[in-house]
C-alpha positions in Angstrom: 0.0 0.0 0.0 1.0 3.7 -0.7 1.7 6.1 2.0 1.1 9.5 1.6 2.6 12.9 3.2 2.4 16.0 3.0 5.8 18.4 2.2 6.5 21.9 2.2 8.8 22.9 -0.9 10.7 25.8 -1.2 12.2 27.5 -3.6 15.5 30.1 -3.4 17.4 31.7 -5.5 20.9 32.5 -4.8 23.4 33.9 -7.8 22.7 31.9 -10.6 21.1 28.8 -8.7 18.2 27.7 -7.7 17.6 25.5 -4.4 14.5 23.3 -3.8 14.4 22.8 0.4 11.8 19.6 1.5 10.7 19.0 4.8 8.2 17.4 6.3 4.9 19.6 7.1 3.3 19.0 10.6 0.5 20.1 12.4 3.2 22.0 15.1 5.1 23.9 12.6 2.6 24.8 9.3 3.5 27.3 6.7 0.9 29.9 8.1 -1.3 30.3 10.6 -4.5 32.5 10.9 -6.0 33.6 14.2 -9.8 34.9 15.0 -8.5 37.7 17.7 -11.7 38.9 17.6 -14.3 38.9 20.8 -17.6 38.5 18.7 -16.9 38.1 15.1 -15.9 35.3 12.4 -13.3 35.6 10.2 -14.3 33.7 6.1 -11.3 33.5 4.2 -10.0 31.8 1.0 -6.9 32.2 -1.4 -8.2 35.3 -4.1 -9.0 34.0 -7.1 -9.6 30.3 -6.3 -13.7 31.1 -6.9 -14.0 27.6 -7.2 -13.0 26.7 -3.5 -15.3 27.1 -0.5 -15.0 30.0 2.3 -13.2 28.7 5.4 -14.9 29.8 8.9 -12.8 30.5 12.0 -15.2 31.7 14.9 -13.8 34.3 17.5 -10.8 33.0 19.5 -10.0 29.9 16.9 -7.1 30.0 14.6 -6.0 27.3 11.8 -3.1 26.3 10.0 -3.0 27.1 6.4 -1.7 26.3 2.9 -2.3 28.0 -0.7 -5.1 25.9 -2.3 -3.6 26.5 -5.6 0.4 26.9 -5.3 0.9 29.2 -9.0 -1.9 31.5 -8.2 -1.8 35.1 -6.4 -0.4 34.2 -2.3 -3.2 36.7 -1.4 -6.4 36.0 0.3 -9.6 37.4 0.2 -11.2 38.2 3.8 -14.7 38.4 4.9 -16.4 39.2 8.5 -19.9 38.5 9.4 -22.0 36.7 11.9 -23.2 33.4 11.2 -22.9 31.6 8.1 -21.5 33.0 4.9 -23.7 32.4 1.9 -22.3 33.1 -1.7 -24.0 35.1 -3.9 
């Protein structure tokens, strides 16, 4: 059977080479982190311009790891507030 797991790649460029680092990604040490600091509001987020992935919810006082949904687009996200549930339109 296959094993799977997930890596974190990075990529540097020094002079005229390029160096791909690999290491292991765990739960203790993600790539970023997000964090509700907010007393009575959540926080919906997703990676801008990946429309065709869902909003993440963190409620006040939660925080979650995070990874780019789709590596080779813009390493921005788009943010929303509210109360409740968020409901594309």
């Amino acid at each position: 059977s296959e094993t799977q797991k997930n890596l974190l790649v990075d990529m540097k460029f020094l002079f005229q080479s390029m160096f791909i680092f690999v290491r292991a990604s765990t739960p203790s040490s993600p790539p970023h982190k997000i964090i509700n600091r907010s007393l009575r509001w959540n926080i919906f987020y997703r990676q801008r311009g990946c429309d065709n992935h869902p909003f993440k919810c963190l409620c006040p006082g939660e925080s979650s790891p995070f990874t780019w949904q789709e590596p080779t687009k813009p390493k921005k996200l788009t943010i929303r507030v509210g109360a409740g549930e968020w409901i594309e339109s």
